[in-house]
MIZA-154751 format. One line per field, with one value per residue: x, y, z negated of N, C-alpha, C, O, CB in turn; residue number from 1; residue in one letter. Coordinates in nm, 2 decimals. Each point is the difference from the previous one (the first is absolute). Glycine has a CB too. Example, Ala and Ser with C-alpha at 12.3 -4.5 7.8 and 13.67 -1.06 7.14 Angstrom:
BEGIN
n.c1 1.32, 0.15
n.c2 -0.57, 0.23
n.c3 -0.78, 0.19
ca.c1 -0.09, 0.09
ca.c2 0.12, 0.11
ca.c3 0.00, 0.00
c.c1 0.09, -0.08
c.c2 0.12, 0.11
c.c3 0.00, -0.08
o.c1 0.10, 0.05
o.c2 0.00, 0.11
o.c3 -0.07, -0.01
cb.c1 -0.29, 0.07
cb.c2 -0.12, -0.17
cb.c3 -0.05, 0.23
bake 1, 2
sero A, S
//
This chain:
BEGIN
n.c1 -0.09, 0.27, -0.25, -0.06, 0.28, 0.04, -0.23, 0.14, 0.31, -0.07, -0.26, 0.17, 0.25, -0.32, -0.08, 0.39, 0.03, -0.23, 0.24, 0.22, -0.20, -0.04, 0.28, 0.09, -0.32, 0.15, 0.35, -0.16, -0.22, 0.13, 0.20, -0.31, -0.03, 0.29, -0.06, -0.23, 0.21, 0.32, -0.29, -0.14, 0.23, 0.04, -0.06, 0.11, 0.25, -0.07, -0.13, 0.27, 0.15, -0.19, 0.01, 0.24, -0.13, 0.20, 0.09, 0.10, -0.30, 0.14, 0.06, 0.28, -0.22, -0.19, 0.29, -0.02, -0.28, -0.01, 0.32, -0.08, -0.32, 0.20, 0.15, -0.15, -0.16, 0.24, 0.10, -0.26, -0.01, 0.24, -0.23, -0.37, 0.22, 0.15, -0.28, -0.05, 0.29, -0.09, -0.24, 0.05, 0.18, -0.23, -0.21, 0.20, -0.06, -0.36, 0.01, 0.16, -0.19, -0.13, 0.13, 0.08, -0.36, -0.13, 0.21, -0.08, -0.28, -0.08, 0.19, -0.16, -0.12, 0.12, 0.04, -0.35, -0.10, 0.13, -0.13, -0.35, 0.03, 0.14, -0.29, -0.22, 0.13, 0.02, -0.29, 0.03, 0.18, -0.21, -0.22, 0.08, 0.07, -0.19, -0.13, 0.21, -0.03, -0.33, 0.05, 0.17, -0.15, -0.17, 0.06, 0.13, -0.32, -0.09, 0.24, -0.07, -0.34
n.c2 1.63, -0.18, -0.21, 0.19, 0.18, -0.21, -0.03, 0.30, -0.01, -0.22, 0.08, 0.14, -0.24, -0.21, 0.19, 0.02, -0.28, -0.01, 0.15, -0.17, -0.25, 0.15, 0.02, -0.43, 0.01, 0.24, -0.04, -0.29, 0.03, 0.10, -0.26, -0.22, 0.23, 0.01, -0.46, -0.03, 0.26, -0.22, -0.23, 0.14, 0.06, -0.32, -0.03, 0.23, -0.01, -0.27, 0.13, 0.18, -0.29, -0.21, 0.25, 0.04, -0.26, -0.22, 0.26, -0.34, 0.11, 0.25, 0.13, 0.00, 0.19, -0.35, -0.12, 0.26, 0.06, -0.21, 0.05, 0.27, -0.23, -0.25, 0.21, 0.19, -0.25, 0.03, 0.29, 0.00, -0.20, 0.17, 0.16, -0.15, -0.24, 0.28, 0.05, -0.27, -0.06, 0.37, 0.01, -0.34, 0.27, 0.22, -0.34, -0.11, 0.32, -0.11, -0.19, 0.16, 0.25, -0.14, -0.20, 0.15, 0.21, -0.26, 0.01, 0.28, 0.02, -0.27, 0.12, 0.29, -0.21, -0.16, 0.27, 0.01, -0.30, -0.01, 0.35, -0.19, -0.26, 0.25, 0.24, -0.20, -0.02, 0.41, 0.00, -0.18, 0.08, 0.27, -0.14, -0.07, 0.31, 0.16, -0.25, -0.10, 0.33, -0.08, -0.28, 0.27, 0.34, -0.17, -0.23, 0.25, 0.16, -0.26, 0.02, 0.27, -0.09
n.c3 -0.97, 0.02, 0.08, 0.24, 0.08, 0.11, 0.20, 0.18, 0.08, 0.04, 0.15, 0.13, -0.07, 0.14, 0.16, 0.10, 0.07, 0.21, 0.19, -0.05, 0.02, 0.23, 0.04, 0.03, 0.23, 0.26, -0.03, 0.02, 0.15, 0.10, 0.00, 0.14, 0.28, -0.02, 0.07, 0.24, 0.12, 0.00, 0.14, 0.32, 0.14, 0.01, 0.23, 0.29, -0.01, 0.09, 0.31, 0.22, 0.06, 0.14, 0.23, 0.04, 0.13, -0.06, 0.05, 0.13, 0.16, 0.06, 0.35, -0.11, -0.05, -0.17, -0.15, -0.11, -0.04, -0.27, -0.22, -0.12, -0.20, -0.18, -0.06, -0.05, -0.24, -0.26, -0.19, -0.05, -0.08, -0.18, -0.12, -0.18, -0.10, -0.11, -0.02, -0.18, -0.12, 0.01, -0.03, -0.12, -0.10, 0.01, -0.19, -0.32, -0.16, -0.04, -0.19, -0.20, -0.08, -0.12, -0.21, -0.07, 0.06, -0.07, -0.33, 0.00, 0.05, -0.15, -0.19, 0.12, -0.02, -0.24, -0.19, 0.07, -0.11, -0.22, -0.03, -0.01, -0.22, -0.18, 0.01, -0.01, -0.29, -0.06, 0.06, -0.22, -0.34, -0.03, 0.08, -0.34, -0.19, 0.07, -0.07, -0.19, -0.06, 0.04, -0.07, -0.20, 0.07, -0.07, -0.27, -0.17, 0.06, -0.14, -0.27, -0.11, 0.06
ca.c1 0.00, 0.18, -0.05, -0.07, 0.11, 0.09, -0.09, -0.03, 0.10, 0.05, -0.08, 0.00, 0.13, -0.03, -0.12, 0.12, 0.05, -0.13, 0.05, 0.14, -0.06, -0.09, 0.06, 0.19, -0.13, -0.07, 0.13, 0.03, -0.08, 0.07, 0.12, -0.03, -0.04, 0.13, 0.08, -0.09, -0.03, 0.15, -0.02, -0.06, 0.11, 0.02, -0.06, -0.02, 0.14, 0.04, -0.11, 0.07, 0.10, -0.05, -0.08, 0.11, 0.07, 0.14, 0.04, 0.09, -0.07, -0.03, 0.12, 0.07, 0.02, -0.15, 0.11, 0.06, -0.11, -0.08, 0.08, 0.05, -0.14, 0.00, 0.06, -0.04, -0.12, 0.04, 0.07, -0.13, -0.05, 0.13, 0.03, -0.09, -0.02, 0.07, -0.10, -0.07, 0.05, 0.00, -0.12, -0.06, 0.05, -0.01, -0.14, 0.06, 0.05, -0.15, -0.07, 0.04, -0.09, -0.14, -0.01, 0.07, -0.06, -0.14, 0.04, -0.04, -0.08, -0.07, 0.03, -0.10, -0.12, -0.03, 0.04, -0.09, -0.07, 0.03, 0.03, -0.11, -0.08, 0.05, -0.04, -0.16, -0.04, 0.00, -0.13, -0.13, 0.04, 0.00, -0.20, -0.06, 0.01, -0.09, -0.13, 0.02, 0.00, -0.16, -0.11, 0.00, -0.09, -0.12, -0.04, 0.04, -0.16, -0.14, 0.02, -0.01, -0.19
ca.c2 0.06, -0.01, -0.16, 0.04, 0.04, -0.08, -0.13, 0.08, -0.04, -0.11, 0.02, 0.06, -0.07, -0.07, 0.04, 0.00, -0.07, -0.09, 0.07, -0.03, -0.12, -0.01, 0.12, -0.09, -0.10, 0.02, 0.01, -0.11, 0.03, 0.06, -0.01, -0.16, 0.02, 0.07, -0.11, -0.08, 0.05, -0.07, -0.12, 0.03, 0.08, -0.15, -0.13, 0.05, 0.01, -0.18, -0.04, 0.07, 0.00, -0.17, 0.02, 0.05, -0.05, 0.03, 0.07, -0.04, 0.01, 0.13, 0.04, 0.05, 0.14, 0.01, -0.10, 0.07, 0.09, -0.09, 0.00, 0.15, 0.06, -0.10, 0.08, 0.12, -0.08, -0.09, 0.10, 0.00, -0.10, -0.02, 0.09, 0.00, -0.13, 0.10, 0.12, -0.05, -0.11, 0.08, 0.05, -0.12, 0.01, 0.12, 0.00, -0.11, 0.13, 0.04, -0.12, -0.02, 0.10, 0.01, -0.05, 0.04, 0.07, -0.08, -0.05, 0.08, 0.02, -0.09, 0.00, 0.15, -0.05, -0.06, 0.09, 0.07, -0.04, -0.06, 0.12, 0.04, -0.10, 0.00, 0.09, -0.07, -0.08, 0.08, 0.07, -0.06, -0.01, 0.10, -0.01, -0.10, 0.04, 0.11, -0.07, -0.06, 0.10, 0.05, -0.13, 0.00, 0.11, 0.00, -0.06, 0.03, 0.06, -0.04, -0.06, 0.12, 0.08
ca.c3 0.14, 0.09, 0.05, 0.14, 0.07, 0.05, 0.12, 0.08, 0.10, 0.05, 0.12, 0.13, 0.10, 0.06, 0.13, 0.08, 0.02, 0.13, 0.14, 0.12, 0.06, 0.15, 0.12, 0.05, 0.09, 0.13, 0.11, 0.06, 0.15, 0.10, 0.08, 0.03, 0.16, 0.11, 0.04, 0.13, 0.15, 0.06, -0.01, 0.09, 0.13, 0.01, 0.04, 0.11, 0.08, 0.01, 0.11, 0.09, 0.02, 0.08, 0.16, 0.11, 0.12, 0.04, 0.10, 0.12, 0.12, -0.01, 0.05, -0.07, -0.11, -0.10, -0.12, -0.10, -0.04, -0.07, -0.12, -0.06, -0.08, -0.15, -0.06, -0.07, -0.05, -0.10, -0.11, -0.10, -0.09, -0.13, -0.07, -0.05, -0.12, -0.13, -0.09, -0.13, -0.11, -0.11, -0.08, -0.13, -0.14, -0.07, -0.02, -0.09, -0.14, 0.02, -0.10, -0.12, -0.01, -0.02, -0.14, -0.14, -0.08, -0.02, -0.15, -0.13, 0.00, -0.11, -0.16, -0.10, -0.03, -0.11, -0.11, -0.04, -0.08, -0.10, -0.09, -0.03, -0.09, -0.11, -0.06, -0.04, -0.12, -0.12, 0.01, -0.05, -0.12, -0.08, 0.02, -0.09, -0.12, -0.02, -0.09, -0.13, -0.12, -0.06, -0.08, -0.19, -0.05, 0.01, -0.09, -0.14, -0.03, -0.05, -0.13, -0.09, 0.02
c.c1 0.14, -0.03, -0.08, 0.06, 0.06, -0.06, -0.02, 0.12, 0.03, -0.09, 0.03, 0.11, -0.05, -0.07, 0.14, 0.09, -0.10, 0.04, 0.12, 0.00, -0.03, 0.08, 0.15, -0.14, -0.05, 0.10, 0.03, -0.08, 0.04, 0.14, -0.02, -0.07, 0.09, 0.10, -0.09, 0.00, 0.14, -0.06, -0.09, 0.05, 0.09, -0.04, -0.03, 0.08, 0.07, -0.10, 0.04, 0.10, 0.01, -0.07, 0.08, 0.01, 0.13, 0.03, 0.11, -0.10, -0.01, 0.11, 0.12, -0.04, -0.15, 0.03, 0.05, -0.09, -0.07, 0.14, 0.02, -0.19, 0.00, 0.06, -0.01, -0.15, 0.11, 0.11, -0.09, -0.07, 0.11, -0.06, -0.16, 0.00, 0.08, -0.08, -0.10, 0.04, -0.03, -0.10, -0.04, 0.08, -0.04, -0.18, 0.02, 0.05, -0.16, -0.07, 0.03, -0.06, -0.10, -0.03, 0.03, -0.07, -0.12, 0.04, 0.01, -0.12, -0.13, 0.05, -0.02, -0.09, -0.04, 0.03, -0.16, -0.12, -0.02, -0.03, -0.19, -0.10, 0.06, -0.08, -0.14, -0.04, 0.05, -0.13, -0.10, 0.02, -0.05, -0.10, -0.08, 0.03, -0.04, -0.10, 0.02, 0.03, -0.14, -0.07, 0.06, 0.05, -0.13, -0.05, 0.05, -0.13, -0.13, 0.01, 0.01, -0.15, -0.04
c.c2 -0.02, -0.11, 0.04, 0.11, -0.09, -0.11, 0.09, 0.06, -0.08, -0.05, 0.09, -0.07, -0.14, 0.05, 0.08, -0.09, -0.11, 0.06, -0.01, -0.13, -0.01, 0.02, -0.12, -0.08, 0.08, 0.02, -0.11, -0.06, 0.03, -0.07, -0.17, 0.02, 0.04, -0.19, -0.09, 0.09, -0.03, -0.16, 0.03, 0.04, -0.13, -0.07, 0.05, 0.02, -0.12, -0.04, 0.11, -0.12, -0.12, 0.06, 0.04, -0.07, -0.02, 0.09, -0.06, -0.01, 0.09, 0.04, 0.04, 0.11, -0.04, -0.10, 0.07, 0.12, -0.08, -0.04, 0.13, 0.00, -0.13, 0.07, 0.12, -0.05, -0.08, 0.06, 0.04, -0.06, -0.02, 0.10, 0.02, -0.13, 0.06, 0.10, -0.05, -0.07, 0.14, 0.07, -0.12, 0.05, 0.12, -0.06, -0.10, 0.12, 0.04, -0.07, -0.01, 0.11, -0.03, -0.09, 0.01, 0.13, -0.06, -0.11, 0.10, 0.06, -0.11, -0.02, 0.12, -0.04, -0.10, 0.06, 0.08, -0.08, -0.02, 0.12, 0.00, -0.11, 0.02, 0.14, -0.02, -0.06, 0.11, 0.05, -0.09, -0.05, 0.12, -0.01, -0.08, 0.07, 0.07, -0.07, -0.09, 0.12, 0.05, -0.09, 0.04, 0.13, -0.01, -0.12, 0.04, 0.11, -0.09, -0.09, 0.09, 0.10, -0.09
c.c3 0.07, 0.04, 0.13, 0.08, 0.12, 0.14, 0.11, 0.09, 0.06, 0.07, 0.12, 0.04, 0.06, 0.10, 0.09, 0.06, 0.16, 0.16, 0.06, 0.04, 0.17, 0.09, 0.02, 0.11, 0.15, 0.06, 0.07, 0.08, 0.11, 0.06, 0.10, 0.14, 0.07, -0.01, 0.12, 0.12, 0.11, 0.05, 0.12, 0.14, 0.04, 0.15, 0.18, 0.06, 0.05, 0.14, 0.15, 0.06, 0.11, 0.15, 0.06, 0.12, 0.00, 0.12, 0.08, 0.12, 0.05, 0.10, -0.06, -0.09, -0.12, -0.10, -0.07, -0.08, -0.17, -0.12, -0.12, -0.07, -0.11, -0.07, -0.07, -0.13, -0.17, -0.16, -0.10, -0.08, -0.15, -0.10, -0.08, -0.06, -0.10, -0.06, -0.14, -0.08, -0.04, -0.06, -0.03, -0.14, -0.10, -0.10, -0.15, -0.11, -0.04, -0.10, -0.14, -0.13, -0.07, -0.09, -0.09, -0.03, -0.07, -0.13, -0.06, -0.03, -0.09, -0.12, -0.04, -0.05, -0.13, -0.17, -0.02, -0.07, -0.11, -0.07, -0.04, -0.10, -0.12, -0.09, -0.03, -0.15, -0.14, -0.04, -0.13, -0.18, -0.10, -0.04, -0.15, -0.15, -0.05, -0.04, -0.07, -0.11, -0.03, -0.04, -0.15, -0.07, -0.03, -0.12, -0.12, -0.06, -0.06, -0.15, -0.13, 0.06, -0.10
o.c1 -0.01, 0.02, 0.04, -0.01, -0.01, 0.05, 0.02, -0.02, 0.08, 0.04, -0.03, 0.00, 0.07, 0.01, 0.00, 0.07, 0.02, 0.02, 0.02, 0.06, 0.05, 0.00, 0.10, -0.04, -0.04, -0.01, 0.06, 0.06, 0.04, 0.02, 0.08, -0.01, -0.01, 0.11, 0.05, -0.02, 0.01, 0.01, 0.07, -0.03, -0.01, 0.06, 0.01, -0.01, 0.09, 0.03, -0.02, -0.02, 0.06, 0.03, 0.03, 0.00, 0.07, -0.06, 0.06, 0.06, -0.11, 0.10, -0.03, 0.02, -0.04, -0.07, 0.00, 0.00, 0.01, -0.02, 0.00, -0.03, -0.05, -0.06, 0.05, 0.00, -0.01, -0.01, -0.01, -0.06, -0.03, -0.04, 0.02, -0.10, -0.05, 0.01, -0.01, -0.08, -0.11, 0.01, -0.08, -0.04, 0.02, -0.07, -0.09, -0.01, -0.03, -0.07, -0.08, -0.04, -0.02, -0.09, -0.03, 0.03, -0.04, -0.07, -0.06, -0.01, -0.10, -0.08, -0.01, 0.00, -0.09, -0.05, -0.06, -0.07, -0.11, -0.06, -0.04, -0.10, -0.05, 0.00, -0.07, -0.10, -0.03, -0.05, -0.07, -0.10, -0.02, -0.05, -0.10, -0.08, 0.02, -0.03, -0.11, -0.02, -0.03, -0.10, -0.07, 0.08, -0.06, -0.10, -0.05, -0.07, -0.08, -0.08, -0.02, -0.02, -0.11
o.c2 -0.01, -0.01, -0.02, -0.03, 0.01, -0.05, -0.05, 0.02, 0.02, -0.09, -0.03, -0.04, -0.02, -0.07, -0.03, 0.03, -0.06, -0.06, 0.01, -0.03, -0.05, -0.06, 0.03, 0.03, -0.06, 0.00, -0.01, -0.07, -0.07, -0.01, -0.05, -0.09, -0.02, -0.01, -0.04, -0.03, -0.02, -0.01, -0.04, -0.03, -0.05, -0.02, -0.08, 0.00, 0.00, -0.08, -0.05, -0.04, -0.02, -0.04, -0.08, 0.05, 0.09, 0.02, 0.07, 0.02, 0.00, -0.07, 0.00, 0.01, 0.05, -0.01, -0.03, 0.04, 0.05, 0.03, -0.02, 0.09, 0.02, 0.06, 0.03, 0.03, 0.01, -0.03, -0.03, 0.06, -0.02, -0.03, 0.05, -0.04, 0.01, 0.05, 0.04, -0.05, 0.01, 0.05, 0.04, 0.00, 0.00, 0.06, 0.03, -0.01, -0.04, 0.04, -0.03, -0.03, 0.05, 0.02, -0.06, 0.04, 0.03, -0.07, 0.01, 0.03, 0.02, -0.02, 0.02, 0.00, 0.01, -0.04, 0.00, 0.05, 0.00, -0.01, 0.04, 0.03, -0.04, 0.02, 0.06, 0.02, -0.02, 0.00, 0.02, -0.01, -0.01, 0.01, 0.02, -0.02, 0.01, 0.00, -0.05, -0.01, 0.04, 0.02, 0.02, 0.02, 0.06, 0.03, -0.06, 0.00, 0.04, -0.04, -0.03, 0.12, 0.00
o.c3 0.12, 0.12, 0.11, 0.12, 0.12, 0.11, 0.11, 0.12, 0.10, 0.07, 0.12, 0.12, 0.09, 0.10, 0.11, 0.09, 0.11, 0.10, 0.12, 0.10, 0.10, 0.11, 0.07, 0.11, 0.10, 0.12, 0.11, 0.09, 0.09, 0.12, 0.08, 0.08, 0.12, 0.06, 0.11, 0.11, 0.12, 0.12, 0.09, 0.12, 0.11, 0.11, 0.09, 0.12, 0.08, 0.10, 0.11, 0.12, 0.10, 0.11, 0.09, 0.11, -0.03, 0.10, 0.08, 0.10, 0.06, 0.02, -0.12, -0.12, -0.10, -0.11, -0.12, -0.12, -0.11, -0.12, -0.12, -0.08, -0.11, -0.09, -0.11, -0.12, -0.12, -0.12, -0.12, -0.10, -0.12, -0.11, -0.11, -0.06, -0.12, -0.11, -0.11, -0.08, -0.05, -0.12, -0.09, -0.12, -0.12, -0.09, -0.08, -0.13, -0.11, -0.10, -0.09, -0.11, -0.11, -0.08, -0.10, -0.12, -0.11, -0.05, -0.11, -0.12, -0.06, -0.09, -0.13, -0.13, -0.08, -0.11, -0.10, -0.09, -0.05, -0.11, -0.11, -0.06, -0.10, -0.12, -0.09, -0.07, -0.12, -0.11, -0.10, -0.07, -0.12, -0.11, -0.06, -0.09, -0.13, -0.11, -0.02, -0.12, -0.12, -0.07, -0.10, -0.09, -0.09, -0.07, -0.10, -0.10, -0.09, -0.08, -0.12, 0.01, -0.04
cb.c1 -0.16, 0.18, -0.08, -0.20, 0.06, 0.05, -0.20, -0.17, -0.04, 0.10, -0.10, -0.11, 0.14, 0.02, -0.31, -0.10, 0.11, -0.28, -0.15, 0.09, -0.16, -0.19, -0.20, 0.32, -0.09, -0.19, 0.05, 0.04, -0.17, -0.13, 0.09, -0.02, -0.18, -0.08, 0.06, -0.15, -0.18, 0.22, -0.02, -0.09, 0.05, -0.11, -0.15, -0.12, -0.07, 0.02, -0.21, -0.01, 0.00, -0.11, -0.22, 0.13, -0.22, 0.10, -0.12, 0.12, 0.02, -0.20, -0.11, 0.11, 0.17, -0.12, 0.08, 0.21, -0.06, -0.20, 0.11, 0.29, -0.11, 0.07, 0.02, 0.08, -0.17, 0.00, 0.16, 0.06, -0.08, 0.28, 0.20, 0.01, 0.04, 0.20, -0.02, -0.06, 0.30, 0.15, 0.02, 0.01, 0.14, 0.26, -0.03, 0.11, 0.31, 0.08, 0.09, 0.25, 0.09, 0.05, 0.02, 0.21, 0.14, -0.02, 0.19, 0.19, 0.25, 0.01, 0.16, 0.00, 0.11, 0.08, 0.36, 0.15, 0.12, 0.22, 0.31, 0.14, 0.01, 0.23, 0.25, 0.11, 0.08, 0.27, 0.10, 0.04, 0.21, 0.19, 0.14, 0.11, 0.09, 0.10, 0.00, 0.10, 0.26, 0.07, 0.05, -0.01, 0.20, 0.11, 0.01, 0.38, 0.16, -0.01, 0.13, 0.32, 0.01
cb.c2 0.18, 0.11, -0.13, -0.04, 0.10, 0.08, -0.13, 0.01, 0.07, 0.05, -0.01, 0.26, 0.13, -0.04, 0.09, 0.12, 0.11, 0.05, 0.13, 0.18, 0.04, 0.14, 0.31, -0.12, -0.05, 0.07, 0.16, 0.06, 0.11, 0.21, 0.23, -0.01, 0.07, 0.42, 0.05, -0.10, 0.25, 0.14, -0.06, 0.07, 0.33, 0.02, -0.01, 0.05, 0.19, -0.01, 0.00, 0.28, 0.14, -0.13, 0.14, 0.01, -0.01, -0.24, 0.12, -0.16, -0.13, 0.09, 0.04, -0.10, 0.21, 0.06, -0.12, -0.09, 0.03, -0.12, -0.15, 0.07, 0.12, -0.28, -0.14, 0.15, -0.08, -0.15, 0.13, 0.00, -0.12, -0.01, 0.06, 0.20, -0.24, -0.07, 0.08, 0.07, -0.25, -0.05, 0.16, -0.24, -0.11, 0.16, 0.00, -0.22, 0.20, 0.00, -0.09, -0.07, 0.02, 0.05, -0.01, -0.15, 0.14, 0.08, -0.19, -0.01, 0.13, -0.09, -0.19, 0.15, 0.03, -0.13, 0.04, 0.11, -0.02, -0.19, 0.11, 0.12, -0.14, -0.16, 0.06, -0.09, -0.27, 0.06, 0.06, -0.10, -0.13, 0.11, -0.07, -0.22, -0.06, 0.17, 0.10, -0.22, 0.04, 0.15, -0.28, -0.28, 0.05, 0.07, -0.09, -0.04, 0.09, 0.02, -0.12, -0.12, 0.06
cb.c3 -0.20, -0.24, -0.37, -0.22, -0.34, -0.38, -0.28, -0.27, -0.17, -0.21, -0.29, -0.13, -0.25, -0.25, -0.25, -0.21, -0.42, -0.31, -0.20, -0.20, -0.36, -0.18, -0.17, -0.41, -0.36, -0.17, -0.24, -0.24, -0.19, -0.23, -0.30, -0.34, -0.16, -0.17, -0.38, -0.27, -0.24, -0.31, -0.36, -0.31, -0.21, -0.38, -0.37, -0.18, -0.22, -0.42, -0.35, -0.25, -0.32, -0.37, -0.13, -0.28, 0.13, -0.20, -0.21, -0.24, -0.10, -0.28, 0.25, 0.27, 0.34, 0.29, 0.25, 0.26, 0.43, 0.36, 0.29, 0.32, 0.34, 0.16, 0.22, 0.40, 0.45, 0.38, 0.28, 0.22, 0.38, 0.26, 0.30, 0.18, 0.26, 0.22, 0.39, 0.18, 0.07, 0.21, 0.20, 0.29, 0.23, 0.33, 0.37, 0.33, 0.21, 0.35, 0.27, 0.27, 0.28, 0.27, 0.17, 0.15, 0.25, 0.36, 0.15, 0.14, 0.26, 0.25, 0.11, 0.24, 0.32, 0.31, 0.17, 0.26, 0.18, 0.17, 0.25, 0.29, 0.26, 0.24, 0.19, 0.33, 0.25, 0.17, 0.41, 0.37, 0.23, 0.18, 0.39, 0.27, 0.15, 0.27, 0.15, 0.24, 0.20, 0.19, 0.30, 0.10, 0.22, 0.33, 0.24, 0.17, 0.30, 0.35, 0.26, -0.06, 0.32
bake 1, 2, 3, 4, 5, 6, 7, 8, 9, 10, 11, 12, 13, 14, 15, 16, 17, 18, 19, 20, 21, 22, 23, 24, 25, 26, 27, 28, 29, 30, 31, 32, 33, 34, 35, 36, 37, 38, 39, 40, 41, 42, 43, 44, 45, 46, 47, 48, 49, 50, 51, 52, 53, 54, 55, 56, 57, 58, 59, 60, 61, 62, 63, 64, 65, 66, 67, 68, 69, 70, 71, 72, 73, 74, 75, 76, 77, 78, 79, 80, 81, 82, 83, 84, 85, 86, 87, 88, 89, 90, 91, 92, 93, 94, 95, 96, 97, 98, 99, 100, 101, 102, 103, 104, 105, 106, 107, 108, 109, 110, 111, 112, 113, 114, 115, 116, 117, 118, 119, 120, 121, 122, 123, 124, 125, 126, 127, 128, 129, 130, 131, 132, 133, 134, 135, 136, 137, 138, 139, 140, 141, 142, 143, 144, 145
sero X, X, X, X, X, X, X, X, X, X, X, X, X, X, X, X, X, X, X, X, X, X, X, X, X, X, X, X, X, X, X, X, X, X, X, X, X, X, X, X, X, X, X, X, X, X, X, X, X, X, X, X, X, X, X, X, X, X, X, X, X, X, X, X, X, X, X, X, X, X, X, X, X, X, X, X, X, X, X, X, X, X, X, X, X, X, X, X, X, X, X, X, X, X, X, X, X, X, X, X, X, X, X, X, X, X, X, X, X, X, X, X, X, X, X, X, X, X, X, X, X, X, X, X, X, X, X, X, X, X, X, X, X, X, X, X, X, X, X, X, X, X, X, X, X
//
């Protein structure tokens, strides 16, 4: 029974391990949609900045007007490109995360296997010796009949 004890804990620390698996994979989801939605702001903020129009055809104040808004358009654009390196990087720790539980979680697994084949061929060693102990019971009976 400590043999099956033992498999049975190391069952559940794999099935603990499966969940922190799930729950890193869905952070990394999440952080893989909070990145397309910068990559998205991006692209729109770039598309702001082109329509606008130049502003040298422009009167003076709707020139300055139309510049102070690139300029404002474009910081923006800065500051949500510094935003998403940094969150890739926060997403590249995430990944790492996640492989190294998903390694461990598989060499749980391969322990657990090994504990349980190992506990199988005991079973079954014993299984065979029980009935080699009653076949020669049994043939020593018909021999002393």
């Amino acid at each position: 029974m400590n043999k099956q004890h033992s498999i049975d804990s190391l069952d559940t620390l794999v099935r603990l391990r499966s969940t922190e698996v799930e729950r890193l994979q869905a952070d990394l989801a999440g952080q893989e949609a909070t990145r397309t939605r910068y990559q998205n702001n991006l692209a729109r903020l770039g598309a702001l900045a082109e329509g606008s129009g130049a502003s040298g055809a422009l009167t003076p104040a709707l020139a300055l007007n139309c510049g102070a808004y690139k300029q404002g358009v474009l910081a923006m654009a800065d500051a949500h490109r510094v935003d998403l390196h940094l969150h890739e990087a926060n997403m590249a720790v995430a990944q790492r995360r996640l492989s190294e539980a998903w390694t461990r979680r598989e060499l749980l697994d391969k322990v657990l296997e090994r504990q349980q084949a190992a506990l199988a061929r005991e079973q079954d060693r014993a299984t065979r010796k029980r009935e080699d102990d009653i076949a020669t019971q049994s043939w020593m009976a018909g021999r002393a009949a």
